[in-house]
GUVEXBA-410892 format. One record per residue (C-alpha): residue in three letters; z, x, y. Coordinates in Angstrom, 3 decimals. Layout:
<pt><rest>ALA</rest><w>Z</w><u>X</u><v>Y</v></pt>
...
% end
This chain:
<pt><rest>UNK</rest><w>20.739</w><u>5.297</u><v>22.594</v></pt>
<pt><rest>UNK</rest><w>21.761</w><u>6.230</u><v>19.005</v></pt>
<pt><rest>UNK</rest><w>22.211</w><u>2.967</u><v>18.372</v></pt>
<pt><rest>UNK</rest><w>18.628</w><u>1.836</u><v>19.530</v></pt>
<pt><rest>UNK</rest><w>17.374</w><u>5.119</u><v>17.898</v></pt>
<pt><rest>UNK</rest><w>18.953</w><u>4.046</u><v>14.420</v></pt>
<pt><rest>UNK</rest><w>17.376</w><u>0.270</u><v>14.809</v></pt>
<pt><rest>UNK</rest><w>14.072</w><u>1.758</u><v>15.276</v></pt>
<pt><rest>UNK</rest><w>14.284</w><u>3.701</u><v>12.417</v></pt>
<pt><rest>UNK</rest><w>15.448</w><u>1.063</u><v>10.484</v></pt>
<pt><rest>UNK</rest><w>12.945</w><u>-1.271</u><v>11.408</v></pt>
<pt><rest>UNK</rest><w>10.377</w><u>1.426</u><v>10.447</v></pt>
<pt><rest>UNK</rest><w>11.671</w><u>2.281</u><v>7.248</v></pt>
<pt><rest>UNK</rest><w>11.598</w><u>-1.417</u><v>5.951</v></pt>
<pt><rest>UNK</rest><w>7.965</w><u>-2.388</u><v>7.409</v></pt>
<pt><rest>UNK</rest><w>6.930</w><u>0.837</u><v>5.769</v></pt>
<pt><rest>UNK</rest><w>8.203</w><u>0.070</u><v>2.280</v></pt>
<pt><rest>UNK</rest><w>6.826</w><u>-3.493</u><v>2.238</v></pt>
<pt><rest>UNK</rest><w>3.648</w><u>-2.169</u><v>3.595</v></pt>
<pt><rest>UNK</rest><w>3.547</w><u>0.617</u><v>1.883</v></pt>
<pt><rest>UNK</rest><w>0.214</w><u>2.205</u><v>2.913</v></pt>
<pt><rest>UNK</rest><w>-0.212</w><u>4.928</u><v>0.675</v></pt>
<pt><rest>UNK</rest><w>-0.310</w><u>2.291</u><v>-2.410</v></pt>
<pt><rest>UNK</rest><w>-2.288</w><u>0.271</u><v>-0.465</v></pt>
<pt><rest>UNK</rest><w>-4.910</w><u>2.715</u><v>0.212</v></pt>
<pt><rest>UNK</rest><w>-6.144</w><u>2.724</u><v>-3.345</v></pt>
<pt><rest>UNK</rest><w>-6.122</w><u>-1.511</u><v>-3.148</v></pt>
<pt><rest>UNK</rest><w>-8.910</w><u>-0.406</u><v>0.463</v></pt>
<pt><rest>UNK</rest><w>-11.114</w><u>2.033</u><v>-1.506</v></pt>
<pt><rest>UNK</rest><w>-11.315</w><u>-0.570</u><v>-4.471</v></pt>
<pt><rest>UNK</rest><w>-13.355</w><u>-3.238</u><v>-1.973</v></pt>
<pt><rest>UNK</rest><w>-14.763</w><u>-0.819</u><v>-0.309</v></pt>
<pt><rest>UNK</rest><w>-16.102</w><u>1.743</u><v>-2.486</v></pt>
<pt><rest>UNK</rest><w>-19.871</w><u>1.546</u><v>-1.838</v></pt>
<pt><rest>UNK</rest><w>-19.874</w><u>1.385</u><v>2.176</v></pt>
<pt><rest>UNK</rest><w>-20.690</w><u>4.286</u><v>4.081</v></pt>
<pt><rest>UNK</rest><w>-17.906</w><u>5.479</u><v>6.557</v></pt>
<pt><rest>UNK</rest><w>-18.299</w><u>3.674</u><v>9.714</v></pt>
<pt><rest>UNK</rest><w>-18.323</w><u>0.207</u><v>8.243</v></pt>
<pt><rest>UNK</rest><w>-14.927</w><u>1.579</u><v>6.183</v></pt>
<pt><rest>UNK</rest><w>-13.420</w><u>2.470</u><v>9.606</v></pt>
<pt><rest>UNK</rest><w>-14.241</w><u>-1.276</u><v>11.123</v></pt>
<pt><rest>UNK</rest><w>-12.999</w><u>-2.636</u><v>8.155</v></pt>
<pt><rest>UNK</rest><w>-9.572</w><u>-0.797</u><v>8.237</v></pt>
<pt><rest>UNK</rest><w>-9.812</w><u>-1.396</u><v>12.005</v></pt>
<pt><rest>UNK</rest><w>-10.364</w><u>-5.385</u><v>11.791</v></pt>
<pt><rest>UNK</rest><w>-7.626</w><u>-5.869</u><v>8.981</v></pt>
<pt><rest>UNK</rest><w>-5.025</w><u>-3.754</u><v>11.044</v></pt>
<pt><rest>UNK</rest><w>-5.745</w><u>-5.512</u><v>13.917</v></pt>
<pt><rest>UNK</rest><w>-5.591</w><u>-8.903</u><v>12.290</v></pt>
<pt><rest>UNK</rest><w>-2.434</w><u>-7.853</u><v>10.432</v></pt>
<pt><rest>UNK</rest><w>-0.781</w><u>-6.608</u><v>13.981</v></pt>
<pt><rest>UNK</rest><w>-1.841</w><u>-9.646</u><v>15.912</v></pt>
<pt><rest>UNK</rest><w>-0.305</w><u>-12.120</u><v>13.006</v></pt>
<pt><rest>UNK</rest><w>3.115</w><u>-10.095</u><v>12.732</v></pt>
<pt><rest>UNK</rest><w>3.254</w><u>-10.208</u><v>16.960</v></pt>
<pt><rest>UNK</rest><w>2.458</w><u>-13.770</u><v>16.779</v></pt>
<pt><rest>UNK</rest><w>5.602</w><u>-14.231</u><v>14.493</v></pt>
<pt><rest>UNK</rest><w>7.580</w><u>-11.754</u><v>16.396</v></pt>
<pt><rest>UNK</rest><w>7.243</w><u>-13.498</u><v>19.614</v></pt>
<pt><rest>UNK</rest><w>7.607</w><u>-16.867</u><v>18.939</v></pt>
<pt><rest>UNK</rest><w>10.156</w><u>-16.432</u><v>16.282</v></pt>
<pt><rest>UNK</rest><w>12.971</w><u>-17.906</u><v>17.767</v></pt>
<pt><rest>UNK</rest><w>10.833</w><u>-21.116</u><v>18.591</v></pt>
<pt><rest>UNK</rest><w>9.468</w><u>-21.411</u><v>15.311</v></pt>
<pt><rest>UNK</rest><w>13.432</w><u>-21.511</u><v>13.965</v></pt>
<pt><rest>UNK</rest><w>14.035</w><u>-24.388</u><v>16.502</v></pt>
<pt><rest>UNK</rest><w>10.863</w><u>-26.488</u><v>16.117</v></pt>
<pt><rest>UNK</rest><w>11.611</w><u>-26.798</u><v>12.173</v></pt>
<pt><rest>UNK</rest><w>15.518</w><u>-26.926</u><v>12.552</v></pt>
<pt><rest>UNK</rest><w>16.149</w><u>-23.628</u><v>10.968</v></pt>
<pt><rest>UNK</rest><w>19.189</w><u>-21.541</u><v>10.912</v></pt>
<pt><rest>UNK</rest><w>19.411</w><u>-17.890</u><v>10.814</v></pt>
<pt><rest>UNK</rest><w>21.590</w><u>-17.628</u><v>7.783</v></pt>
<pt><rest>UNK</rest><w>18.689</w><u>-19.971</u><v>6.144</v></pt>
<pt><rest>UNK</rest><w>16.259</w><u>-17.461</u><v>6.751</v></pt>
<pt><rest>UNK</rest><w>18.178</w><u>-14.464</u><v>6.098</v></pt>
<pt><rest>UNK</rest><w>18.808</w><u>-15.747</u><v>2.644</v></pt>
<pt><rest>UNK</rest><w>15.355</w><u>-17.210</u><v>1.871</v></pt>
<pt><rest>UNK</rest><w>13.395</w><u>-13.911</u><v>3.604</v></pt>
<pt><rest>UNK</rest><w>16.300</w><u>-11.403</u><v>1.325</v></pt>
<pt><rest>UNK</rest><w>15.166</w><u>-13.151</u><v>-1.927</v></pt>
<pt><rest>UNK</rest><w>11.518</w><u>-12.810</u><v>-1.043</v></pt>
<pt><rest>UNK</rest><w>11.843</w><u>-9.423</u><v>-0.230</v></pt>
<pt><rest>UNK</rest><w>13.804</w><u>-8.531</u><v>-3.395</v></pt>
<pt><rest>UNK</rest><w>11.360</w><u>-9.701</u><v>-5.415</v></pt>
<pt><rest>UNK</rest><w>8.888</w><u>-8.175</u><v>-4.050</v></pt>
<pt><rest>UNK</rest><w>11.135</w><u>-4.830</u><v>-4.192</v></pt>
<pt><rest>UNK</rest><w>11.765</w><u>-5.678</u><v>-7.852</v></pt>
<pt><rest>UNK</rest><w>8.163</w><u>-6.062</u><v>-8.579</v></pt>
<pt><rest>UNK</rest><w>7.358</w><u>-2.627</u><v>-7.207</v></pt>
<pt><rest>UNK</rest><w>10.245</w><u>-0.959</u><v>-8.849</v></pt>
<pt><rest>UNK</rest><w>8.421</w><u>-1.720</u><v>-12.079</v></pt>
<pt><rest>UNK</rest><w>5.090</w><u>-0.315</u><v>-10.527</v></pt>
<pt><rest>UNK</rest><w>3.476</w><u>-3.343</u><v>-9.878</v></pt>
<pt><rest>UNK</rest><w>2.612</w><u>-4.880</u><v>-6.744</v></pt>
<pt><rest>UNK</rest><w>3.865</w><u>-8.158</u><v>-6.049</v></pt>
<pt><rest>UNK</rest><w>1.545</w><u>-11.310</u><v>-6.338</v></pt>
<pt><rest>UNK</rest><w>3.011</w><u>-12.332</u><v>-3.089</v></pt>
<pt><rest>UNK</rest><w>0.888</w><u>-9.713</u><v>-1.292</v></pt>
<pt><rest>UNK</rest><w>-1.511</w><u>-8.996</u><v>-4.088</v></pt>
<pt><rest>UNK</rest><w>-2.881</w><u>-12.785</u><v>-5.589</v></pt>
<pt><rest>UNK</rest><w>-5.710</w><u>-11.525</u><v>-6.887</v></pt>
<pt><rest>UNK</rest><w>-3.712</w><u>-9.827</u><v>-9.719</v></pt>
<pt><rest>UNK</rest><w>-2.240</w><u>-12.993</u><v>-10.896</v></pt>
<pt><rest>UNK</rest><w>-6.213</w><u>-13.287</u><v>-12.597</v></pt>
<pt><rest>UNK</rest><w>-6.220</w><u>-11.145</u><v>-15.374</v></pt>
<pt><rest>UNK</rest><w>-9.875</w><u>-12.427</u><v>-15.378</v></pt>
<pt><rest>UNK</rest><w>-11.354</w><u>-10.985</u><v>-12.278</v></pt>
<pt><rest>UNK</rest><w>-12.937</w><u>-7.432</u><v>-12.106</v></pt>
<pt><rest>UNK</rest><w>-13.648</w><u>-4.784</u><v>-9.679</v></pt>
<pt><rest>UNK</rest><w>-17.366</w><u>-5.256</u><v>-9.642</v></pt>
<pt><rest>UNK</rest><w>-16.328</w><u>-8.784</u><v>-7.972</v></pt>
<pt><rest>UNK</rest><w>-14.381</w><u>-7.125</u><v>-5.173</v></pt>
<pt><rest>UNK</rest><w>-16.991</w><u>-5.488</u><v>-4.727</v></pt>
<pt><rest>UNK</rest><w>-19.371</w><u>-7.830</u><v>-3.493</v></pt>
<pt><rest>UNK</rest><w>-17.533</w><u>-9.718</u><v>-0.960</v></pt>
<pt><rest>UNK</rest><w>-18.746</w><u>-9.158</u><v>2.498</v></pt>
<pt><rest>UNK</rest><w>-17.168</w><u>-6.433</u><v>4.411</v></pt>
<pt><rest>UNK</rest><w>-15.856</w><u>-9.159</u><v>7.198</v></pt>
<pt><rest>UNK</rest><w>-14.071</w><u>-11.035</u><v>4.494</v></pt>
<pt><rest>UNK</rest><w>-12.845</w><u>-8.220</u><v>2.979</v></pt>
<pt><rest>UNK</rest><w>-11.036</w><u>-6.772</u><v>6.466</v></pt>
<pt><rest>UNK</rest><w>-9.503</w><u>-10.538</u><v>6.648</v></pt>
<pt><rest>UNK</rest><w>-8.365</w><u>-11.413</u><v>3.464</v></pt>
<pt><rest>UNK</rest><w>-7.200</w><u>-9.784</u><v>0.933</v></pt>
<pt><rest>UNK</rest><w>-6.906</w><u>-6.892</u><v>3.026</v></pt>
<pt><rest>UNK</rest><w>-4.905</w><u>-8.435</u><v>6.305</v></pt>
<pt><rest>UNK</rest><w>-4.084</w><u>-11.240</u><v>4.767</v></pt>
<pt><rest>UNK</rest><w>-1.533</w><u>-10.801</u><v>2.309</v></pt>
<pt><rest>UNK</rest><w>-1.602</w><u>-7.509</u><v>1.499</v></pt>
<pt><rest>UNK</rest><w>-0.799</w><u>-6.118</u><v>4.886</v></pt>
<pt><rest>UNK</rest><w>0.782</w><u>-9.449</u><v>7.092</v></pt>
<pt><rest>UNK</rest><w>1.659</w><u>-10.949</u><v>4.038</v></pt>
<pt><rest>UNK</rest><w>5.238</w><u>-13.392</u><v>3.161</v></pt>
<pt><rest>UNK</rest><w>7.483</w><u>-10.001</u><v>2.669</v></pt>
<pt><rest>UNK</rest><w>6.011</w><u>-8.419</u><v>6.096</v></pt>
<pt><rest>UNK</rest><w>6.571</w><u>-11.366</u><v>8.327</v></pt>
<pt><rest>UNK</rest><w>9.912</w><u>-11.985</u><v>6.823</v></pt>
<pt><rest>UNK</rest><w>10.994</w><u>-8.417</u><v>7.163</v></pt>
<pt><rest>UNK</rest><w>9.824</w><u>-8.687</u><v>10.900</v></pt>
<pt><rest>UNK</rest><w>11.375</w><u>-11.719</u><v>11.621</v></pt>
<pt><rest>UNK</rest><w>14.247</w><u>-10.626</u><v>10.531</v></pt>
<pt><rest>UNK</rest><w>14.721</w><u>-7.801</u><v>12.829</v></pt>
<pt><rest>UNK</rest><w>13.090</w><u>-9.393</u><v>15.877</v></pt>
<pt><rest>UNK</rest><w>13.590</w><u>-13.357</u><v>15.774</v></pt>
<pt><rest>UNK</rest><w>17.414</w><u>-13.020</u><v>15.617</v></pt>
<pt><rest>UNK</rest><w>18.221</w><u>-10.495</u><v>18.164</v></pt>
<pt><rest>UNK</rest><w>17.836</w><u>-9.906</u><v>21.477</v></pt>
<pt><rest>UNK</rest><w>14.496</w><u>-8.905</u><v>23.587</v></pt>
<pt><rest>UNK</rest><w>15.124</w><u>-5.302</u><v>23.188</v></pt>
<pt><rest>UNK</rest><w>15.163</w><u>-5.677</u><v>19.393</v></pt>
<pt><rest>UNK</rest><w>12.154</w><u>-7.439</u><v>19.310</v></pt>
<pt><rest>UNK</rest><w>10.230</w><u>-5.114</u><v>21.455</v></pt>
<pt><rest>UNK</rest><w>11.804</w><u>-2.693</u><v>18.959</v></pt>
<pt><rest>UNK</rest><w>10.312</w><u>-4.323</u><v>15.690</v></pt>
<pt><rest>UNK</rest><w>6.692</w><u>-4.547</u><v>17.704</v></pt>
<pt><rest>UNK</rest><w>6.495</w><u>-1.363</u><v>18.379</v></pt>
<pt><rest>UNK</rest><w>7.792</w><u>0.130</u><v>14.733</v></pt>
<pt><rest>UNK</rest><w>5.075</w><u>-1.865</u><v>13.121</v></pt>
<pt><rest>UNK</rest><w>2.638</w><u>-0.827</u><v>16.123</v></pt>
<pt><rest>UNK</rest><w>2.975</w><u>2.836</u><v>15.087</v></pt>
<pt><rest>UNK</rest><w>3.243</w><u>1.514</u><v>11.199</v></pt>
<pt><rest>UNK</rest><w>-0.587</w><u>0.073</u><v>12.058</v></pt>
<pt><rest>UNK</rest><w>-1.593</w><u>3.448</u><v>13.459</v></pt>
<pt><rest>UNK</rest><w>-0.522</w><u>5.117</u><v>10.249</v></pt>
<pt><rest>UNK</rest><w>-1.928</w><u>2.399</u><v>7.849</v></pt>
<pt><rest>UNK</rest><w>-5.167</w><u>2.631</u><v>9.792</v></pt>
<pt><rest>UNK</rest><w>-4.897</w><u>6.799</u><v>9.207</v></pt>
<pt><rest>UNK</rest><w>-3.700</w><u>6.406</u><v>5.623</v></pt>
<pt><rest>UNK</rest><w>-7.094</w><u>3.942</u><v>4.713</v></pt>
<pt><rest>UNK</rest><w>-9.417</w><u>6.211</u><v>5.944</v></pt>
<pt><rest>UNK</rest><w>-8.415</w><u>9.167</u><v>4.243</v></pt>
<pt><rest>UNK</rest><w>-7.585</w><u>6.753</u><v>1.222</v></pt>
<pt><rest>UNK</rest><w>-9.859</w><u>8.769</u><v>-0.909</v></pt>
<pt><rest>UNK</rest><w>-8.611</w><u>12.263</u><v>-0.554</v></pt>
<pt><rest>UNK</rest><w>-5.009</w><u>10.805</u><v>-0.918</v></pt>
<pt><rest>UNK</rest><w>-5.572</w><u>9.172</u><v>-3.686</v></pt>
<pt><rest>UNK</rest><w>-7.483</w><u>12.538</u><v>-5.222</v></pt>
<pt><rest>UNK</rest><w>-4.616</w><u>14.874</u><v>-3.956</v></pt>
<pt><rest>UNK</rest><w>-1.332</w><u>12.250</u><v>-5.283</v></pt>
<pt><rest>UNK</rest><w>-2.906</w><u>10.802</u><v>-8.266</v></pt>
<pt><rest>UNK</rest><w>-2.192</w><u>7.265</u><v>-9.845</v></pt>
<pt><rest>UNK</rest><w>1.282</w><u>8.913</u><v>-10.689</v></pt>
<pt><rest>UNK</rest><w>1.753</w><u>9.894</u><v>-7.321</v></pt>
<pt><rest>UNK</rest><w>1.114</w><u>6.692</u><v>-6.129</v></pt>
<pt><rest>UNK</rest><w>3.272</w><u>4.703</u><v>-8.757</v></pt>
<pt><rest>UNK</rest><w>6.061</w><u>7.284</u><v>-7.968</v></pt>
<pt><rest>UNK</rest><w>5.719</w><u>6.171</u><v>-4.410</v></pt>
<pt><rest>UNK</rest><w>5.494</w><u>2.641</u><v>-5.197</v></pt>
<pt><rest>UNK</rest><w>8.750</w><u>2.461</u><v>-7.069</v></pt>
<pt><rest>UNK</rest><w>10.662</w><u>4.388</u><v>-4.599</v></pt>
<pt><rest>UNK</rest><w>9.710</w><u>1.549</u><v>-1.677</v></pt>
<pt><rest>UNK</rest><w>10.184</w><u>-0.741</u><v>-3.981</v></pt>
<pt><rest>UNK</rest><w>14.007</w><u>0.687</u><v>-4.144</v></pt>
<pt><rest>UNK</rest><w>14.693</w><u>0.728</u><v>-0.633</v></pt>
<pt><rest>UNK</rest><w>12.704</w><u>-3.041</u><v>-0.576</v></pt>
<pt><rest>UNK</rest><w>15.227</w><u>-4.618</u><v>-2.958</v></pt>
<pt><rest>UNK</rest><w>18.035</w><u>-2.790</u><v>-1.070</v></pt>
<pt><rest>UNK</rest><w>16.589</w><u>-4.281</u><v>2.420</v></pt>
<pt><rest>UNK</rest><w>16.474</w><u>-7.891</u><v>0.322</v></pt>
<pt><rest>UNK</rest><w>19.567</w><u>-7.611</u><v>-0.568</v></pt>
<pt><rest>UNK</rest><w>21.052</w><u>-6.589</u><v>2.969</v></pt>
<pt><rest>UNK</rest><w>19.365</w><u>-9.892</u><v>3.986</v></pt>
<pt><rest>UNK</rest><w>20.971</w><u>-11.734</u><v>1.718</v></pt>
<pt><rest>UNK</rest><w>24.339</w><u>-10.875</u><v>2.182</v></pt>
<pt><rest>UNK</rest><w>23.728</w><u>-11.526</u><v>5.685</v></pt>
<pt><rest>UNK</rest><w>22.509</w><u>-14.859</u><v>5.046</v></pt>
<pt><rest>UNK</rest><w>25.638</w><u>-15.617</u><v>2.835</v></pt>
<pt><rest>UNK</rest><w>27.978</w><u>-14.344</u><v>5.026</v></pt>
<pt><rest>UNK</rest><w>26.421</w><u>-16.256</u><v>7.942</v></pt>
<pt><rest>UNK</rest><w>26.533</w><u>-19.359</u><v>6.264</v></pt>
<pt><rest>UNK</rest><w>29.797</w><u>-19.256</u><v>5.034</v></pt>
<pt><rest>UNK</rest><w>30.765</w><u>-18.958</u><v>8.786</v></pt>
<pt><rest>UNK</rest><w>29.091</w><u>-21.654</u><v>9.831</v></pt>
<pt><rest>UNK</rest><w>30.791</w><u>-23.960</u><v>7.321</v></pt>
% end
């Protein structure tokens, strides 16, 4: 039971630092600024429901995803650990990775752009896709689900069910959090996920290493 209880955890703490909802609630106000309330609670609702049903999909059918392209676990352990770092390292320097944030990779393109998209598009992409279900997320899940047994991935679903449930809380209050924290609050936050990120990366990594070396 400890053991279980300490995977969980685990889990939880490394979905929620790639996730990180609290930073992420001042990327949902940004798009969303001008609607009223309800359509800001089915937006939050569509993207965390898109989000959960993409990191399932990859949960589930992990394993058969390894086999149909021939991949190893220490393969993906390695690959997933440097992606993760660097999206760890990115954060550590306050910034949010391009990985799970494109859009800032356009030094060009404003708020009032944002803005305008339709709220549909908005709760699919950028808000599901990357930002929440993005290449560091399904890694980090895959990790912990697609190499273990049924219990662990039941484990992982359920850490990033609750994860949802909070990130769905977090966006609708996104407002007063972002009021009560502050933009130093939140960069304060963002570095110190970004820490435990790059640790998680680096976890993977060594496991991926290690693993190979076995192998040959």
């Amino acid at each position: 039971m400890k053991e279980l209880i300490g995977q969980s955890v685990t889990v939880f703490l490394a979905l929620f630092a790639v996730m990180n909802p609290i930073a992420n609630a001042a990327v949902f106000v940004g798009p969303t600024g001008d609607c009223d309330q309800a359509s800001r609670k089915r937006i939050a609702l569509k993207s965390i429901i898109t989000a959960f049903c993409i990191i399932l999909f990859f949960c589930v059918l992990g394993k058969a995803i390894f086999e149909l392209f021939g991949i190893t676990l220490p393969a993906f352990r390695i690959t997933g650990g440097v992606l993760i770092f660097i999206v760890g390292y990115h954060m550590l320097q306050g910034k949010q990775s391009n990985m799970h944030h494109p859009e800032q990779a356009s030094a060009g393109q404003d708020l009032v752009a944002a803005k305008s998209a339709q709220p549909p598009d908005v709760a699919i992409s950028p808000l599901a896709i990357p930002i929440l279900a993005g290449p560091g997320t399904i890694a980090t899940a895959m990790n912990y689900s697609a190499t273990g047994s049924h219990v662990q991935s039941a484990v992982t679903v359920a850490a990033f069910f609750v994860l949802c449930i909070i990130t769905f809380l977090v966006f609708l209050s996104g407002e007063k959090l972002i009021r009560v924290l502050g933009h130093s609050g939140i960069d304060v936050v963002t570095r110190l996920m970004g820490l435990i990120l790059a640790v998680v990366g680096t976890q993977m990594l060594i496991q991926g290493i290690h693993g190979a070396i076995k192998i040959f």
